[in-house]
N, C-alpha and C positions, 0 to 999 in steps of 0.2 A: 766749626768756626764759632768763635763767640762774640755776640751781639753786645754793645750796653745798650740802654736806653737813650745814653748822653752822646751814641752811635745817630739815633731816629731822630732825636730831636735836639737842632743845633739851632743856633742865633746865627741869622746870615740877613743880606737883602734880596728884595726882589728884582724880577720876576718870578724867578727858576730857577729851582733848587739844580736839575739837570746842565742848564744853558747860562745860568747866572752863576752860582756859588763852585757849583761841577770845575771849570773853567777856569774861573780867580782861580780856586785852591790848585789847579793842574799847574799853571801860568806860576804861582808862589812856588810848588817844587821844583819847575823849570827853574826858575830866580836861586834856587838855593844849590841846586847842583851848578851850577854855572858859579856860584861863590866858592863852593868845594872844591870844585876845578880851580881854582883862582885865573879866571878865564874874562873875569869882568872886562877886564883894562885892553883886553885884544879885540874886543867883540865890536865891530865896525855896522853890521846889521841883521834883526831879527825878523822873518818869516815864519808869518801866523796861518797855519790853512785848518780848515773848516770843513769838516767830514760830513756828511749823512743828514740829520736832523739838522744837528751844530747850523749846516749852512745854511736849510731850507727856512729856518725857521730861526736863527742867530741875532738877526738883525732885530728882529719884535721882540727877542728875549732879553737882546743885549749880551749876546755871547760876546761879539767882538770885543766890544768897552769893557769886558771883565777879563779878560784875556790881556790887555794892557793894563789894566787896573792893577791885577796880578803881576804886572814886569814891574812896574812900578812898586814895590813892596808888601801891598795891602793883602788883608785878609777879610772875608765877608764876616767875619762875627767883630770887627774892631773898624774896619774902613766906615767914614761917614758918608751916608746916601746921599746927601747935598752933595758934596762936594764929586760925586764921580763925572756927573754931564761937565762941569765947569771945568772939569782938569781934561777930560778927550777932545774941548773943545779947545784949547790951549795946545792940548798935543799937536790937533790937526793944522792949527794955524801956525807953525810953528817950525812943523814935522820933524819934533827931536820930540823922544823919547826918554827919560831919567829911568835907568836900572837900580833897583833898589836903592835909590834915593844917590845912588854914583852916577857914574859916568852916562854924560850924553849922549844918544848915538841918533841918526838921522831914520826917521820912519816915516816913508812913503806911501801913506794910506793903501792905495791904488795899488801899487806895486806889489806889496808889503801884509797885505789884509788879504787871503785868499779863500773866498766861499765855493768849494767844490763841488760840482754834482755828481759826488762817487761813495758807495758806502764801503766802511773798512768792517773786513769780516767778523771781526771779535763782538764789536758794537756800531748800533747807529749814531753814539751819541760821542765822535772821535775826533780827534784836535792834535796835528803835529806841529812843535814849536823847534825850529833850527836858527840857533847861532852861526853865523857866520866873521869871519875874522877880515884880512888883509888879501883883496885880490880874489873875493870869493871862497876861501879856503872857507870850508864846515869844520866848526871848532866841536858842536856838539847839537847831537838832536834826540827827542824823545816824542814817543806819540801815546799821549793820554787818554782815558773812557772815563766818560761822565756817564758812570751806572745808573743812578737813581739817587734821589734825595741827599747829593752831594757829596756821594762817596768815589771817590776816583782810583783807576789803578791804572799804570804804565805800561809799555807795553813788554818788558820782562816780567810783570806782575802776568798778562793776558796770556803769553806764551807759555809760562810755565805752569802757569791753574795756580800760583799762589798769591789770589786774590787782596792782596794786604790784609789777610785772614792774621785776627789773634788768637793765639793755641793758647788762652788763659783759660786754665782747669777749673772749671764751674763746681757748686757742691751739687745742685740742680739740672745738671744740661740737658735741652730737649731740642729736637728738632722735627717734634709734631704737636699737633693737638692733643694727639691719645697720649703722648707721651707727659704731656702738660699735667693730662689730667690726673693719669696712673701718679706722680710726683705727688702732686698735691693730697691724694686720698692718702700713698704709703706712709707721709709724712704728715699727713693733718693739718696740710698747709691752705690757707689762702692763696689767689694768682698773688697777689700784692704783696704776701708775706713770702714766698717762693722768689719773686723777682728782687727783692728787697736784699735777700741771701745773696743770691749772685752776684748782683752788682759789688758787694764786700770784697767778692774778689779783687774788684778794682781800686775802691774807697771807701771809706769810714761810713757809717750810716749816716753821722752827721754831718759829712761831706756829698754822699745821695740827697739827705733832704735838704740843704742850701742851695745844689747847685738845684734841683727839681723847682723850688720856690724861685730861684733867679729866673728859668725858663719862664714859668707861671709869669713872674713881673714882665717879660719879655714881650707876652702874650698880649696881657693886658693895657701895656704901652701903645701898643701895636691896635687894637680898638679906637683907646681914645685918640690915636693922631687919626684913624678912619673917621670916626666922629667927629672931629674935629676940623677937616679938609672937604671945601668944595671944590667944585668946576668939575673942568673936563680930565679927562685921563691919557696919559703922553702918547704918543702912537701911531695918532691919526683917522680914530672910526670913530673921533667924536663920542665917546660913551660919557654919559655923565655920570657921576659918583650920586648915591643916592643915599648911603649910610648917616649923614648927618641931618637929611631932610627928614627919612624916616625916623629915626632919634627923637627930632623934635616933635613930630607930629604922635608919637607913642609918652611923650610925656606929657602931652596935652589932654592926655585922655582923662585925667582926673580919678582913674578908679586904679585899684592896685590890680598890677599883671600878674597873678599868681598860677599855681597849676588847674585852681578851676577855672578857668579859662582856658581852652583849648587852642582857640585861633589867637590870644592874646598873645599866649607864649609860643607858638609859631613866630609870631611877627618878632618879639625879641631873638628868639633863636635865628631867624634870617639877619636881623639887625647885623649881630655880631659874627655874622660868618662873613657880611657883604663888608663891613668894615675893617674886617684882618686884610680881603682878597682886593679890596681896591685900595688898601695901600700896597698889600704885597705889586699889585697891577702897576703901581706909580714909582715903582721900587724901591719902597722905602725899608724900616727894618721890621724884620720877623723873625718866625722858629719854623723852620722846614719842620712837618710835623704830619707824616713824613718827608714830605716835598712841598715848595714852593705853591704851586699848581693845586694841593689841597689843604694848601695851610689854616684853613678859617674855620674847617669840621670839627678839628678835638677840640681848639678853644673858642668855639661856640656853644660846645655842650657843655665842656665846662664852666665858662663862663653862666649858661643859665643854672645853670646847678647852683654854684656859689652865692651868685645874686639872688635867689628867690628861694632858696632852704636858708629856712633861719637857723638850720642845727648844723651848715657846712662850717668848717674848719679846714686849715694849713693841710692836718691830716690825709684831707679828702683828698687834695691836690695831689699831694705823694702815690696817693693809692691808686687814683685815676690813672694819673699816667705811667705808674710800672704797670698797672695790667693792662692799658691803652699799648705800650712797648711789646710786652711777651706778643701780639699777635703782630704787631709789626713785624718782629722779630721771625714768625712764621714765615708771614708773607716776603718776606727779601731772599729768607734761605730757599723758600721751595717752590717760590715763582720770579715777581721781579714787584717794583716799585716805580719802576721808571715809566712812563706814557711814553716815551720811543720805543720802550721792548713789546709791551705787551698794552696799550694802549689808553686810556682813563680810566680802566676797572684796576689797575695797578696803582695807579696814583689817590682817586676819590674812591677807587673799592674798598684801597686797603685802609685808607683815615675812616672811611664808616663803618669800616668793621673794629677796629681799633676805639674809635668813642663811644660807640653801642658796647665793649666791653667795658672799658675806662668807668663808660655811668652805669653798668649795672654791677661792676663791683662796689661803687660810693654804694650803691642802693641796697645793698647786704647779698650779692646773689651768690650761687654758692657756683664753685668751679665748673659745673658743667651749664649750670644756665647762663654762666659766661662765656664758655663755648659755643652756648647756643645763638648769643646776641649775637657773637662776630660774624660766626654762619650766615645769620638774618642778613645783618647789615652787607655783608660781603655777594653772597648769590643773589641779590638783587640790583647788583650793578653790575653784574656779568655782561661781558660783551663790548662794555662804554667805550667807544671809541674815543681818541684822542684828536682832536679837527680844530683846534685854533685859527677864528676868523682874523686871516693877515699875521699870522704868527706872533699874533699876543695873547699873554694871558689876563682876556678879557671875555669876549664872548665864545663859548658861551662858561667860561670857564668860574665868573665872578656867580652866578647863577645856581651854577650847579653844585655847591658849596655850599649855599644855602638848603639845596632841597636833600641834601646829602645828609646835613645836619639832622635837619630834623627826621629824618630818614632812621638817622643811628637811634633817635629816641626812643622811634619806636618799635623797633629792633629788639632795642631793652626793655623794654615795656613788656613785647610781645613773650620776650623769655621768661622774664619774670612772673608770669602768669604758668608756664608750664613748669616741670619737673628737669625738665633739661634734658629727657629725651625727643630726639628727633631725627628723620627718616634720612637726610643729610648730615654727614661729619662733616667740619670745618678743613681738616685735611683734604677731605674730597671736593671740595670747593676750591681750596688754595689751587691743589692739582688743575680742576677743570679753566681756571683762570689760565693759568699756565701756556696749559693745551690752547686756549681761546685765542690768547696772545700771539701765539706761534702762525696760528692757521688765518690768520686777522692777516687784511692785505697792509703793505709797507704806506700805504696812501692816507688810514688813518688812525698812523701812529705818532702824530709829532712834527709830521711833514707841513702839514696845511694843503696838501693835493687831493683832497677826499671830502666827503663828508659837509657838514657848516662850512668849512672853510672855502671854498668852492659852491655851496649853493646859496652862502648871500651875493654871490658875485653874478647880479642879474643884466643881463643883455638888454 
């Protein structure tokens, strides 16, 4: 199976790359097979039901509202985040629904909106949409899986294992570390210069680095409207946003934040993680990077990298994030991504193993001490369970982003100091995640029945 990079990291909004983007995009190829059928103009009413995670935890991610957002035409990388509350709020007063911008049909919240407590075998994170016609006739139905970082397959994709896999013939292809690394020595390649090849397969280099720098501005948008936006955060648990206060109170300081300062560029590096995750929290626009849920890790470290090396360039960016990609890349094929599968060491394991590699290739490191950072970064989030307090991505999820961040730094830091041998492979890591995930109870994975999510909830 082959991965791109422009696979890991998409422009969607928040919450949830699983529960938010997952869903719209499911709901969009709902909307487009139902256009193929030419089924539009029959279709009387649509039933929404909400599988496993989807429903335990739907409502604080906003599965529901992207699920109709998605019948409605839109797509997370082009829909505007303002407008989504303002149009379900219309829908429900209303209770007509517009099918890709056609025909009206009547949608009965209550009736119509169904949160299940059953999981479907394939996946926790599973959503069936049926058409219905005249008299209840079922015109058409499909039941979708939000794997992870908003990749979806159907359920002939589930049944049959072809996971909307691209059989695109890499010059490159690996599907390990050792294999990564073996590539790199046979060919005397860089991670960056090896992922750089591949992606060719897809696109023009100068179409890699455009869309790479579009990402990058994506990122960085996504900061300043964090820095930018107080109050509270939507939901209900009262969390305040803290990204623009800390902002100001770090420019106040009057001395330069450089790397000699240790706790200085901590606090910028939290700055910028806490300022992606509580807009991703408010749902505004981001880059799953890999997921919703960790989106603040890679462009926090990049971000400090950029801001405070005065020798950074465009280049870096490019570089960053294909070898940030290549271990995502890992981590999807031979574990999972998703915090319903295998719990937060899937979602914030694999973004800090991914920016500990991303910055120690800017840093010159050579392919196995890049190996070595992802290792770092990755075995020391082993286990993270997945526990959203009230099934949002807020606590303690804005948090953990930050300490994730600066986590991956030194990660890289730590590699960069050794030769790049060391007593764990990255493979053997990716694996034991796996394994971890599997043997991790269904309570804290996504549910909110476990863990934080259940012990702020004091008697």
């Amino acid at each position: 199976m082959a991965i791109s990079v422009f696979d890991l990291f998409k422009i969607g909004i928040g919450p949830s790359s699983s529960h938010t983007v997952g869903p719209m995009r499911a709901a969009a190829l709902f909307l487009g097979a139902l256009q193929e059928r030419h089924l539009l103009a029959r279709i009387e009413r649509i039933e929404v039901r909400l599988y496993g995670s989807l429903a335990a935890t739907g409502v604080g991610h906003g599965s529901d509202n992207a699920v109709l957002i998605g019948l409605m035409g839109e797509l997370p990388d082009s829909v505007d985040p303002r407008q989504v509350l303002p149009r379900i709020e219309v829908l429900k007063t209303a209770q007509q629904l517009q099918l890709g911008g056609g025909p009206l049909i009547r949608f009965d919240w209550q009736r119509d909106m169904l949160l299940l407590d059953e999981n479907l075998p394939y996946h926790p994170n599973a959503l069936t949409l049926i058409a219905f016609g005249a008299e209840q006739q079922e015109l058409h139905r499909n039941t979708y899986y939000s794997v992870g970082g908003g990749f979806v397959v159907d359920q002939e994709q589930a049944a049959t294992g072809k996971l909307d896999q691209d059989d695109t013939e890499l010059p490159y292809d690996f599907s390990s570390a050792a294999q990564l690394l073996q590539l790199c020595q046979q060919h005397n390649l860089r991670v960056s210069e090896l992922m750089m090849a591949n992606e060719q397969a897809w696109r023009t280099k100068a179409q890699i680095r455009s869309g790479l720098l579009e990402l990058w501005r994506a990122m960085r948008d996504c900061v300043e409207q964090g820095l930018r936006h107080e109050g509270v955060l939507p939901g209900g648990l009262q969390v305040q946003r803290r990204a623009a206060r800390l902002h100001r109170s770090l420019q106040e300081l009057g001395k330069p934040n450089v790397i000699g300062s240790t706790l200085s560029a901590m606090e910028w590096v939290n700055l910028f993680a806490l300022a992606v995750n509580e807009e991703n929290a408010a749902g505004g626009r981001m880059v799953t990077a890999p997921t919703n849920g960790a989106a603040g890790i890679i462009p926090a470290v990049l971000h400090y990298y950029m801001k405070f090396n005065p020798d950074a360039c465009e280049d870096d960016v490019v570089d960053y994030l294909l070898s940030a990609a290549a271990i995502g890349i890992l981590c999807k094929k031979n574990a999972s991504i998703s915090g319903a599968e295998v719990g937060c060491q899937g979602e914030v394991g694999s973004a800090c193993a991914m920016a500990a590699a991303g910055l120690a290739e800017v840093l010159g490191a050579t392919p196995e001490q890049l190996e070595n950072a992802a290792e770092i970064g990755l075995e020391h989030n082993l286990g993270l369970t997945c526990d959203p307090v009230g099934g949002l991505v807020q606590v303690p999820c804005i948090e953990r982003n930050a300490i994730a961040a600066v986590k991956a730094i030194n990660a890289a830091q730590m590699a960069l100091r050794g030769d790049g041998k060391h007593f764990i492979s990255l493979d053997r890591v990716i694996r034991t995640m796996r394994d971890t995930g599997a043997d991790m109870q269904d309570k804290y994975k996504e549910t909110s029945r476990g863990g934080l999510a259940v012990s702020a909830i004091e008697c």
